[in-house]
C-alpha positions as CSV (number, residue, x, y, z in Angstrom):
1,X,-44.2,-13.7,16.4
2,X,-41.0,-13.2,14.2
3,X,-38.1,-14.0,16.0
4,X,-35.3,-11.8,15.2
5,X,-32.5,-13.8,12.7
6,X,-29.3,-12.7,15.1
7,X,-29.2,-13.0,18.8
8,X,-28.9,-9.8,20.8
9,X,-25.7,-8.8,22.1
10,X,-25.4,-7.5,25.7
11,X,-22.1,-6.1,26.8
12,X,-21.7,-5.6,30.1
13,X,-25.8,-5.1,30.3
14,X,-25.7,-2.9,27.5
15,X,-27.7,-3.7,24.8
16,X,-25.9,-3.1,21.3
17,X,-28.8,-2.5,18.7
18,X,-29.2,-4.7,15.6
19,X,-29.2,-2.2,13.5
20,X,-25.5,-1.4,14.2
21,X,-24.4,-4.9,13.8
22,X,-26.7,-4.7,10.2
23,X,-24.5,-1.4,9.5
24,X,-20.9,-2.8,10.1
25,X,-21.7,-5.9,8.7
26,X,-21.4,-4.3,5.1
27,X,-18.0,-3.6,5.8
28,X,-16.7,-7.6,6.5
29,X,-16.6,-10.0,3.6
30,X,-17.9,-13.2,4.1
31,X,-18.8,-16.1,1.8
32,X,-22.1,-15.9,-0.5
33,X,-25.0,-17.1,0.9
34,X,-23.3,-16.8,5.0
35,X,-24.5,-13.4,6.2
36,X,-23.7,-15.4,9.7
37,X,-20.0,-14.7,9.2
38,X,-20.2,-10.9,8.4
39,X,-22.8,-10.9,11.3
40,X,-20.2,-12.3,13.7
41,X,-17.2,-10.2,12.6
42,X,-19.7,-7.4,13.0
43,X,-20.9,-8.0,16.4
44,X,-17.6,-9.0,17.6
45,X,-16.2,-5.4,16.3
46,X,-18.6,-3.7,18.2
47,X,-18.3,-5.6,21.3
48,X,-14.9,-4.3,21.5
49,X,-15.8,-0.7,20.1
50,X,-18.1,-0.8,23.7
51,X,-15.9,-2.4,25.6
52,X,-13.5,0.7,24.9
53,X,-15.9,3.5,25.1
54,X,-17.1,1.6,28.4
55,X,-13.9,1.7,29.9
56,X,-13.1,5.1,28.5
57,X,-16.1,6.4,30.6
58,X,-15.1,4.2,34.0
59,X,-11.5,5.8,34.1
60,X,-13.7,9.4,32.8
61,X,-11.4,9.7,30.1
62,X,-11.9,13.3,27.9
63,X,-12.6,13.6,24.3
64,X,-10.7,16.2,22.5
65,X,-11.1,15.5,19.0
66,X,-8.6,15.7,16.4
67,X,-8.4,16.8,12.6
68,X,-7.7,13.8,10.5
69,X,-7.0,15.9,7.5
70,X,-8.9,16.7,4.3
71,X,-12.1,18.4,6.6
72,X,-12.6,15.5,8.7
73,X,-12.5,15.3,12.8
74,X,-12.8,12.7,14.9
75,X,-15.8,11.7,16.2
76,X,-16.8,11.9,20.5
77,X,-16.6,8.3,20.6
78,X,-13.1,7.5,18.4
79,X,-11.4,10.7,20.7
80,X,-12.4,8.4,24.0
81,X,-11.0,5.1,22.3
82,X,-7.6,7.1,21.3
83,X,-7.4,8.9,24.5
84,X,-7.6,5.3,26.2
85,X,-5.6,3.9,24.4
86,X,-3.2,5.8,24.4
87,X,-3.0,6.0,28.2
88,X,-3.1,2.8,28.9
89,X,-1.1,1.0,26.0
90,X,2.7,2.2,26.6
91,X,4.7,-1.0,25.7
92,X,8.8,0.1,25.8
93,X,10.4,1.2,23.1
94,X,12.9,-0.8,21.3
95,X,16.6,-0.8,21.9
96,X,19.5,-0.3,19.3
97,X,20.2,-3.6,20.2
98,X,16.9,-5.0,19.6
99,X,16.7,-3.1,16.4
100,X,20.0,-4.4,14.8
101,X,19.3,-7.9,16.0
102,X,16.1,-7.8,14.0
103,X,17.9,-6.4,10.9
104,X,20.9,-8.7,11.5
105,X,18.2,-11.9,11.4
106,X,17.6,-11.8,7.2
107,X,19.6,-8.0,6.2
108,X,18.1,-8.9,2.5
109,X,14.7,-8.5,3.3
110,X,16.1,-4.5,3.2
111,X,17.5,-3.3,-0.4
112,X,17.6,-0.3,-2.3
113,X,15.5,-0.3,-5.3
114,X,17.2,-0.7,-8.5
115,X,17.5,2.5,-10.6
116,X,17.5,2.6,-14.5
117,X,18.8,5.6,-16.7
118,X,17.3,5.4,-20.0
119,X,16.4,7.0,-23.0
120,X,13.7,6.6,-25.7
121,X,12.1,7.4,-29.1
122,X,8.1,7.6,-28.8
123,X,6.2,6.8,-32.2
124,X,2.6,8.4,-30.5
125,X,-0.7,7.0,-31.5
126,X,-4.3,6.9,-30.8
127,X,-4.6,3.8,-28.9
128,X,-8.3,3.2,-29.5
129,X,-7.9,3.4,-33.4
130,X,-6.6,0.5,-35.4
131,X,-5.0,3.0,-38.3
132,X,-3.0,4.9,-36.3
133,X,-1.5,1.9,-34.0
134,X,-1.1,0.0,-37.1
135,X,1.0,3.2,-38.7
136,X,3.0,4.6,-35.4
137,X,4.1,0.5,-35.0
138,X,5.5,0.7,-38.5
139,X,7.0,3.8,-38.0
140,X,8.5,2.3,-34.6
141,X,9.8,-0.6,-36.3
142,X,11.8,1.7,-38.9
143,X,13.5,3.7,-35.8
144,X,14.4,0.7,-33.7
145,X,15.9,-0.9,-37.1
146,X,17.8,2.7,-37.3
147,X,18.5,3.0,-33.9
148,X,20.2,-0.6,-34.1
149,X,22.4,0.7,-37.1
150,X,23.7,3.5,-35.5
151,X,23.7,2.9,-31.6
152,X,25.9,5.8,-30.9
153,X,23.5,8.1,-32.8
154,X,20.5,7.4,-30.9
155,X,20.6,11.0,-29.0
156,X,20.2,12.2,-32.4
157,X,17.6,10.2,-33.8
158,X,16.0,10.7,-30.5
159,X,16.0,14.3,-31.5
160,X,14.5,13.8,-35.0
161,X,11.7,11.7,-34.2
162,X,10.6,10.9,-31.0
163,X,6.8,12.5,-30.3
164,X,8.2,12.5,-26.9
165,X,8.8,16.5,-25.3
166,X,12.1,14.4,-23.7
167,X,13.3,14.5,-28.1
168,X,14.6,18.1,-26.6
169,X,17.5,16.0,-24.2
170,X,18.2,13.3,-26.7
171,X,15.2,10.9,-25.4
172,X,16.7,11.2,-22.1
173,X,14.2,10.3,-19.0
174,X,16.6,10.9,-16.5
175,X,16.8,8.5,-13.4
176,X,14.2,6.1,-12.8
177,X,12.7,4.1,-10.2
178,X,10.4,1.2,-9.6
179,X,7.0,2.8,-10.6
180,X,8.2,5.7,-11.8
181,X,7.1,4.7,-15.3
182,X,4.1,2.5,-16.9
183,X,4.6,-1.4,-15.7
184,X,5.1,-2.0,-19.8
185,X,7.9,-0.2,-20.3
186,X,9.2,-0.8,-16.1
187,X,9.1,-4.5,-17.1
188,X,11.6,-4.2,-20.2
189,X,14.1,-2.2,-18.1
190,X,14.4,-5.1,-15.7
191,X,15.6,-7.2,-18.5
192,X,18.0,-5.0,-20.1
193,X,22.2,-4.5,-19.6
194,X,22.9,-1.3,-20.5
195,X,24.1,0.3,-23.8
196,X,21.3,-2.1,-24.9
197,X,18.4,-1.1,-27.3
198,X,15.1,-3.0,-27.7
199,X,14.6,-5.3,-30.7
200,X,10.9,-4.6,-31.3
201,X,9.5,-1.5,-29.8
202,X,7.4,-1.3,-26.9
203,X,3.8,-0.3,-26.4
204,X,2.3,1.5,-23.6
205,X,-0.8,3.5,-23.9
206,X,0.9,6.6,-25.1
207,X,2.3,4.6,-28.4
208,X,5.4,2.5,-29.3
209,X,8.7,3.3,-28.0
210,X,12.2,2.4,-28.7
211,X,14.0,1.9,-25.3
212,X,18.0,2.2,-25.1
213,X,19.3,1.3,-21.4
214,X,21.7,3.8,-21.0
215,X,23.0,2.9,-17.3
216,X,21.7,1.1,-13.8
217,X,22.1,0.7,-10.5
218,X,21.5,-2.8,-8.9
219,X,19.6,-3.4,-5.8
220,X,21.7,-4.0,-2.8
221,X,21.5,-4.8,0.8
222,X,20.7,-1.2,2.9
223,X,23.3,-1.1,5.8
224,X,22.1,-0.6,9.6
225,X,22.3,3.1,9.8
226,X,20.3,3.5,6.1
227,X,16.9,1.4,7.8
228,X,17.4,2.3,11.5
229,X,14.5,4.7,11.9
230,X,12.3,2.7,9.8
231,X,13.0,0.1,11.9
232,X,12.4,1.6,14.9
233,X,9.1,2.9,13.9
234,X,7.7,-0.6,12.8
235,X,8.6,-2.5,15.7
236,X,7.3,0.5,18.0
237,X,4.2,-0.2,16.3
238,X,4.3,-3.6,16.5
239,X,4.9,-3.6,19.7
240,X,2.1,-0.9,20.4
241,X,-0.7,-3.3,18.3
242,X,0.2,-6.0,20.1
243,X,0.0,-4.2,24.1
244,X,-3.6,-3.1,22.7
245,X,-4.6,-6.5,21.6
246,X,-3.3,-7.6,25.0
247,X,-5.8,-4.5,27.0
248,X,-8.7,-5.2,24.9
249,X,-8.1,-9.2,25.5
250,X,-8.3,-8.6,29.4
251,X,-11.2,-6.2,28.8
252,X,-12.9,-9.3,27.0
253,X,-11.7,-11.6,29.8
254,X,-13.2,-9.3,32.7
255,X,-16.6,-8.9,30.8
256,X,-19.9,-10.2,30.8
257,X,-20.7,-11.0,27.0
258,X,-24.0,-12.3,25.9
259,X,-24.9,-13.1,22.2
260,X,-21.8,-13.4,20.3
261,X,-18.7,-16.0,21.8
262,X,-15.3,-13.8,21.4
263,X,-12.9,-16.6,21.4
264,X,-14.7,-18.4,18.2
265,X,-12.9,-17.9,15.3
C-alpha cells in the first residue's frame, strides 16, 4: 500500500483534502528539489483559511459578497473571512500625536520627488536596424554639436529638427517626474544643473536625443500636514494587520491541529 507523501491535516476534526494543499502549493516558492517547504507554507495557509471560516460559522457570521472590480465578486468563503474580520479586529485608531511622533522619528524618510523641466531634440530611428541607428546617431551628434554653439537657440533648433511632435513648443516636455519618462533619459536628468545640454546624445528606444535641462526642483523634506493622512492610513493598517495576526494566533492557540506544526518556521 502507497503511503501518501504528506501527512493529513485535521483542523479541529476537519479533515483538509490533499488536493487543496497540492493546489496552493503552486503558489509558494520554495527551493528546487524541496516540495516539503511549499507543502508546509501550503498547509499552514489553509489551516488558517479554516480556522477563519470555522469561526466565521461558530459566531454565524453572514456572507454578503462584494464586487472587487473588473467582473469579479467575492467568493461565499472570503465574504465570511472579511465579515469576521472585520468584526472582530478593531485595534484604535492612531492619534495626531502618535502620528507626528512617528513622522518626527526620521522626517527624511518623507520627500517630494524631484521635478525636472526639460527640453529636447529627437533624431528618430528604427531601433532594430543597424542603418538607420547608425544614421539618426550621426545626425544627433551634428545637433548636440549645434545645440552647444548656440545654447540660447535651442528652441529653435528644437523647432527645425527634432522628430519629436514637442518640435511644435521648442522641444519643450513640460514638467516631469520620477517615471514620467523612459529610465535612459530619467537617469541623465538626475545628473544635470540646469541651462545644461548633453555632450553626446542619448538613446532610448524611440532614437537619440539631445537633452537641455531647462529648470528643477530638488527633493525636500514634506512637512507634517503634507503626509498626515498618508500617515494615518498606514499605521491604521498596520495596526489593523497586526490585531489580525494577534486573533488568528489565539485561534491557532485554542485549536486542535494535527499534521502540520504552526509555530515551525
Amino acid at each position: 500500500m502507497n503511503r501518501p507523501l504528506f501527512p493529513d491535516v485535521i483542523v479541529n476534526g476537519e479533515t483538509i483534502p490533499q488536493a487543496d494543499i497540492a493546489a496552493e502549493a503552486q503558489q509558494h516558492e520554495a527551493p528546487a528539489g524541496k516540495p516539503g517547504v511549499a507543502w508546509r507554507s501550503a498547509a499552514k495557509a489553509l489551516v488558517v483559511r479554516n480556522l477563519l471560516l470555522q469561526e466565521a460559522r461558530k459566531k454565524g457570521v453572514v456572507s454578503e459578497p462584494a464586487e472587487l472590480g473588473e467582473g469579479r465578486r467575492e467568493t461565499h468563503d472570503e465574504a465570511l473571512m472579511r465579515n469576521l474580520l472585520d468584526d472582530a479586529v478593531n485595534p484604535a485608531t492612531p492619534t495626531n500625536e502618535e502620528v507626528y511622533a512617528f513622522w518626527e522619528k526620521d522626517p527624511s524618510r518623507f520627500m517630494s520627488p524631484p521635478l525636472w523641466e526639460a527640453s529636447h531634440i529627437l533624431s528618430a530611428c528604427d531601433i532594430g536596424d543597424d542603418d538607420s541607428v547608425a544614421a539618426a546617431k550621426a545626425r544627433a551628434v551634428a545637433i548636440t554639436k549645434r545645440a552647444h554653439a548656440n545654447p540660447k537657440g535651442f528652441a529653435r533648433l528644437a523647432h527645425d529638427e527634432s522628430d519629436c511632435s514637442s518640435k511644435a513648443s521648442g522641444g519643450a516636455l513640460g514638467q516631469l517626474g520620477p517615471n514620467d519618462t523612459v529610465p535612459e533619459f530619467e537617469v541623465v536628468l538626475v545628473d544635470m544643473e540646469p541651462g545644461q545640454i548633453t555632450l553626446e546624445p542619448i538613446q532610448t528606444r524611440f532614437g537619440f536625443h539631445v537633452v537641455k535641462l531647462d529648470a528643477c526642483a530638488e527633493q525636500n523634506i514634506l512637512p507634517f500636514d503634507a503626509v498626515k493622512k498618508q500617515l494615518t492610513e498606514a499605521l491604521q493598517k498596520a495596526a489593523w494587520a497586526k490585531a489580525a495576526q494577534e486573533f488568528v494566533g489565539e485561534l491557532v492557540k485554542s485549536a486542535e491541529i494535527k499534521g502540520v506544526d504552526m509555530l515551525a518556521a
